[in-house]
C-alpha positions as CSV (number, residue, x, y, z in Angstrom):
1,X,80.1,82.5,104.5
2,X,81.1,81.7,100.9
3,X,83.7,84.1,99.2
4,X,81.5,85.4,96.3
5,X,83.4,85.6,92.3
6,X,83.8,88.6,90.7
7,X,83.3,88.6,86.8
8,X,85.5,90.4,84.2
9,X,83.2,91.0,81.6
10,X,85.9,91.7,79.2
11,X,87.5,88.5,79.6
12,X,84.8,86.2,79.9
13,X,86.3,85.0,83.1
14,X,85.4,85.1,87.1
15,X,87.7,84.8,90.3
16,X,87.3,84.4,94.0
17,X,86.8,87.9,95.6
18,X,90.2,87.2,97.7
19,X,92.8,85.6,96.3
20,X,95.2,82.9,98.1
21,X,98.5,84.1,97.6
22,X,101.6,81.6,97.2
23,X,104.6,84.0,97.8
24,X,104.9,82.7,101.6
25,X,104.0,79.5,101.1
26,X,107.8,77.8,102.0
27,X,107.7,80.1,104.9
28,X,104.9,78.4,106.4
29,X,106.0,76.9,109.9
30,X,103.9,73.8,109.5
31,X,106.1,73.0,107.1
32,X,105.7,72.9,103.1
33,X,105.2,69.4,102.1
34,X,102.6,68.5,99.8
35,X,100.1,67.3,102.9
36,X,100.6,70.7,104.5
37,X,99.9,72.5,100.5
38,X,96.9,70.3,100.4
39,X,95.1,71.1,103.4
40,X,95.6,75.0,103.0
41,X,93.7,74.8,98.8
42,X,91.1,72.3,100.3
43,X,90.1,75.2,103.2
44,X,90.0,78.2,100.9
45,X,88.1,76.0,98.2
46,X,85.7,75.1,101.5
47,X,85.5,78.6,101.8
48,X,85.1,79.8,98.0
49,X,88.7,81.1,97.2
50,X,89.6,79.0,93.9
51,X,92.0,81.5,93.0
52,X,95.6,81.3,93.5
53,X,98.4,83.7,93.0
54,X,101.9,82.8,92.1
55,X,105.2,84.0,90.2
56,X,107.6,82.2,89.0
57,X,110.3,83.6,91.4
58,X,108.6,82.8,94.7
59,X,110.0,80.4,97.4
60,X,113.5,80.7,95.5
61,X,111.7,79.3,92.1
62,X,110.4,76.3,93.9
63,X,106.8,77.3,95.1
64,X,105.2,77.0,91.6
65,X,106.7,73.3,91.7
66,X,105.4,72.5,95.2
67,X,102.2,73.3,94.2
68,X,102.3,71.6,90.8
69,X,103.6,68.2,93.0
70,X,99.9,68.2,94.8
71,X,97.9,68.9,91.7
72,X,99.8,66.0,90.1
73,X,98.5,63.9,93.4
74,X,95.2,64.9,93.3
75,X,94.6,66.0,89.6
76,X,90.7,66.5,89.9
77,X,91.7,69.9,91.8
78,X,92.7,71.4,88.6
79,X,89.3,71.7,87.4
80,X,88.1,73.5,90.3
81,X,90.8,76.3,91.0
82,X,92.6,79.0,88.9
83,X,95.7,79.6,88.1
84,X,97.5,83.3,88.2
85,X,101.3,83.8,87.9
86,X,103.7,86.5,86.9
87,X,107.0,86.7,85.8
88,X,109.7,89.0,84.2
89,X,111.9,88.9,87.4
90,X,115.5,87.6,87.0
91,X,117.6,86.8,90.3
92,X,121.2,87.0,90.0
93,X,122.4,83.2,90.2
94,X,125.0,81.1,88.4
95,X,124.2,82.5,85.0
96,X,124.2,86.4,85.7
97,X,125.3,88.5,88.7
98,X,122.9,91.5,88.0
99,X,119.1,91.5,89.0
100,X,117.2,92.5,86.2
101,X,114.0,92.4,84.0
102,X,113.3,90.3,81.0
103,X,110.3,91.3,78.9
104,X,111.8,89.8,75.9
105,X,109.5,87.3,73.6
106,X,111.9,84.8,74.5
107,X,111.8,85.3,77.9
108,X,107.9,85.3,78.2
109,X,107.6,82.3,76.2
110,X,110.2,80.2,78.0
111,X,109.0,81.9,81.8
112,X,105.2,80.6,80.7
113,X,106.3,76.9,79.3
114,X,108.3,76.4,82.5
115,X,105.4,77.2,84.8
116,X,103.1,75.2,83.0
117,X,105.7,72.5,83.7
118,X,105.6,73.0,87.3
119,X,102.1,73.6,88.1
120,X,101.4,70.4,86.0
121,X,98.6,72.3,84.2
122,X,98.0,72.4,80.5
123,X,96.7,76.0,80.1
124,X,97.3,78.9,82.8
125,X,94.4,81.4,83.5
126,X,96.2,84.6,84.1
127,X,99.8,85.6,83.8
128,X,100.9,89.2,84.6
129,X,104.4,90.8,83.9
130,X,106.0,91.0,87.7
131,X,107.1,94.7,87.4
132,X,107.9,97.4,84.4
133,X,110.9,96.4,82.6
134,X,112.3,99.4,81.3
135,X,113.8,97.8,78.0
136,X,110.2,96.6,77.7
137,X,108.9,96.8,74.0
138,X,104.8,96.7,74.2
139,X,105.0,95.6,70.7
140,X,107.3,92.3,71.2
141,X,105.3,91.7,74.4
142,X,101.8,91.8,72.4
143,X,103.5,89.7,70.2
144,X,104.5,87.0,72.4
145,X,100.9,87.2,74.1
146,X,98.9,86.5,71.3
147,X,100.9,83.5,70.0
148,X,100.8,81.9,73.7
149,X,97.1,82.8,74.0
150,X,96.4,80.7,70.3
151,X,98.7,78.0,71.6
152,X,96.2,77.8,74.5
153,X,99.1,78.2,77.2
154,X,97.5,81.0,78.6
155,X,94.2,82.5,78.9
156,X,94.6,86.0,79.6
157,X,97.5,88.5,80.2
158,X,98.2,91.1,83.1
159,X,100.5,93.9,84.7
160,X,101.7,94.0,88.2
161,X,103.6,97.5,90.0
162,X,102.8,98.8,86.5
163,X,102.0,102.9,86.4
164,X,98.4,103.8,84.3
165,X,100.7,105.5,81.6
166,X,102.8,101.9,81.5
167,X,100.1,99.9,81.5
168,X,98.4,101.8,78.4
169,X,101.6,102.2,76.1
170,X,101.2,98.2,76.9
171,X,97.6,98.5,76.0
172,X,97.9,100.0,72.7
173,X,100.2,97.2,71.3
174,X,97.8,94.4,72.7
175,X,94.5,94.1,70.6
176,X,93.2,92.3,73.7
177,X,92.4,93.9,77.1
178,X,94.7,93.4,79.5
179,X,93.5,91.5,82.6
180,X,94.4,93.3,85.8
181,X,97.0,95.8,87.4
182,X,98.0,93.6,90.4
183,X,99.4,97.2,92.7
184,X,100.5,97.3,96.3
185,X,98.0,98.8,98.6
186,X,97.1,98.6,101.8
187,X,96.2,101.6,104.9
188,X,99.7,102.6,104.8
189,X,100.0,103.3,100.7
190,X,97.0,104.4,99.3
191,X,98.7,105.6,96.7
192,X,96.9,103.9,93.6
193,X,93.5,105.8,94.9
194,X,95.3,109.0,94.1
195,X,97.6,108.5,91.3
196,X,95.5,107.6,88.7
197,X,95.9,103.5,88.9
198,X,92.5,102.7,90.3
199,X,90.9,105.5,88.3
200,X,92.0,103.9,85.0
201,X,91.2,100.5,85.9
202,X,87.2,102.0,86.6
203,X,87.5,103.9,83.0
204,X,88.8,100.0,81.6
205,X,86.2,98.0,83.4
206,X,88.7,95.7,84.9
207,X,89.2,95.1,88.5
208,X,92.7,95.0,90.3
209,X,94.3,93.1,92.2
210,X,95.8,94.5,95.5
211,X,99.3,92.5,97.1
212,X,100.2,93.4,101.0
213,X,96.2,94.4,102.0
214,X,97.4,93.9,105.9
215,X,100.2,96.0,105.1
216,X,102.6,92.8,105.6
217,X,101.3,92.1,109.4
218,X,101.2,95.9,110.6
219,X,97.2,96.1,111.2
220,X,98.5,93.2,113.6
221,X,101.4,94.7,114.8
222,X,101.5,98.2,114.6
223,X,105.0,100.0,116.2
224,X,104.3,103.6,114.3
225,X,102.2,105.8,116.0
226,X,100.5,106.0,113.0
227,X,100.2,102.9,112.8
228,X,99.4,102.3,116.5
229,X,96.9,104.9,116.3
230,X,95.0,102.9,113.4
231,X,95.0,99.7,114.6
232,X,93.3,101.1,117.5
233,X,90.6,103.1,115.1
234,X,90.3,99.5,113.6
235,X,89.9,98.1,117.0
236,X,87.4,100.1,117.9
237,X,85.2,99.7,114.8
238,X,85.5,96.1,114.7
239,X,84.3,96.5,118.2
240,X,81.0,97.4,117.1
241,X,80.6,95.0,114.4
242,X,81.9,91.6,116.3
243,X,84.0,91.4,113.9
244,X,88.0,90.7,114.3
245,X,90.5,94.1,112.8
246,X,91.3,91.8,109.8
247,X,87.8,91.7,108.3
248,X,87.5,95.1,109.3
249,X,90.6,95.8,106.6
250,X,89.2,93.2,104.1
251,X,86.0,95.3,104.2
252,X,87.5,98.6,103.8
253,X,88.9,97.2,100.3
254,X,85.7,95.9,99.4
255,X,83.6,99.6,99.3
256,X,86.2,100.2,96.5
257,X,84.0,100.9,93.4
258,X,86.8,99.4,91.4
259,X,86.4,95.7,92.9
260,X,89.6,95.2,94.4
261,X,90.7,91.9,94.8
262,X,92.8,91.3,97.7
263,X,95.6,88.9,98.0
264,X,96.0,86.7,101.3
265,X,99.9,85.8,102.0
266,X,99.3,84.1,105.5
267,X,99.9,80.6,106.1
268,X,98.3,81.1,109.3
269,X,94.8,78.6,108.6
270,X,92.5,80.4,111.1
271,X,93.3,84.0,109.3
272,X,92.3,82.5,105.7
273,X,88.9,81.7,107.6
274,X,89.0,84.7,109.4
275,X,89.3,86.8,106.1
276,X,86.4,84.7,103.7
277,X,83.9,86.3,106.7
278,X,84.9,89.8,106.3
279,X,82.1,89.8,103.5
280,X,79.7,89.7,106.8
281,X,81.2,93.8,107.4
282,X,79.9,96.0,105.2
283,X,81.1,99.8,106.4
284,X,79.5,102.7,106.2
285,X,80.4,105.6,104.5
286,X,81.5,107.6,107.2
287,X,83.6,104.7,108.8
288,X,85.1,104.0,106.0
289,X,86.4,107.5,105.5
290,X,87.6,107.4,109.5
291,X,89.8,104.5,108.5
292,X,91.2,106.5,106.0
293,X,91.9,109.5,107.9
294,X,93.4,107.8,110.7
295,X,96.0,106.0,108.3
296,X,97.1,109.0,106.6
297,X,97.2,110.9,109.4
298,X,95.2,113.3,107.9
299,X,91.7,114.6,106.9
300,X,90.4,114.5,103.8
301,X,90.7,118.4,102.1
């Protein structure tokens, strides 16, 4: 089964329903070679996922080159995928000791031209601010957007980790909608469906994007007992359906009224195939709210 788009009508733009996520990819234990980089895009474009995630901090600032070095080998792939990549996060290295945030103009501008020069790509579809900066000024940041987005360097502009009051102090500077909150969320922090984040993104027509959906491996691995205890309430409804615990998971995101869009981080090939069929899944009401329960450890009031 194909992984269907989802349109943002306020950008004018659609992506794959899941999203294949780069963070991992140097920890991949087939290795990290362009080969290895090329097989994994040509299965989730086999299986509709044109959509990739990056930042510019993942794999030690190298994965956005790795992934540039294939699509300078095989350049008719950039017509056929999408680009998303965040940044903001500074490491402490040789030029500062101190992790930190940089939402300056400067900073934005120089993060964006760098990634464009490792991807090998002329424009890049999305790119979100990694986390809130607390020195962030909404008006600088605006600012820097639209001049990138005239350049046509970028397309759209996002949030990731952001809160809904951080997002709309960002909001009311930018005379463009923003393009996504990318939130952690998963069984085990379900947070954003309670604090407001998902709620605003439903009021804003704009779907988000969700990072750790397998709550990084422990559906697979549970060693809680609550955790134990849902991957066995997982087990038992994926039981019924044929299906395997991940789809199970992948479903449960996708009864969301917001449209979430979940972001795969395996390298493991047979889980990106096992995900693009959870679309086969749809759970009812009352199983959905089971999943839920069991996860929180709690029933609904």
């Amino acid at each position: 089964m194909m992984v269907p788009q989802i349109h943002f009508p306020k950008h004018n733009l659609s992506i794959s329903r899941l999203v294949y996520g780069i963070w991992r990819l140097h920890e991949d234990k087939h290795g990290f070679g362009e080969d290895r980089i090329y097989e994994k895009i040509n299965l989730c474009l086999e299986f509709g996922i044109d959509t990739f995630d990056h930042a510019d901090i993942y794999g030690d600032f190298e994965n956005e080159e790795r992934f540039g070095k294939v699509l300078k080998k095989y350049p008719n792939l950039k017509n056929k995928i999408k680009i998303i990549t965040k940044c903001g996060i500074q490491i402490p290295g040789n030029k500062f000791t101190t992790k930190h945030y940089n939402t300056t103009k400067e900073h934005i501008r120089y993060s964006v031209e760098r990634s464009l020069r490792k991807l090998q790509v002329d424009c890049l579809d999305v790119v979100l601010i990694h986390r809130p900066d607390p020195l962030m000024d909404p008006t600088e940041m605006a600012e820097v957007f639209d001049s990138l987005t005239a350049e046509g360097k970028v397309k759209h502009f996002g949030v990731s980790n952001f809160t809904p009051s951080q997002f709309q102090m960002v909001q009311s500077k930018f005379n463009r909608p923003l393009f996504t909150n990318q939130v952690e969320f998963h069984l085990f922090h379900t947070e954003p469906m309670f604090d407001g984040t998902f709620d605003q993104m439903l009021e804003s027509d704009i779907h988000p994007m969700v990072w750790s959906p397998t709550a990084g491996g422990k559906v697979f691995s549970p060693k809680t007992e609550t955790e134990i205890k849902t991957s066995i309430k997982l087990q038992d409804i994926a039981k019924r359906f044929g299906a395997s615990i991940d789809q199970i998971v992948y479903s449960w995101f996708l009864n969301h009224p917001a449209g979430l869009v979940p972001i795969l981080g395996t390298n493991d090939m047979e889980r990106i195939k096992s995900a693009a069929n959870s679309f086969s899944y749809p759970l009812s009401r009352l199983d959905w709210f089971a999943i839920l329960e069991t996860a929180r450890g709690k029933e609904v009031a």
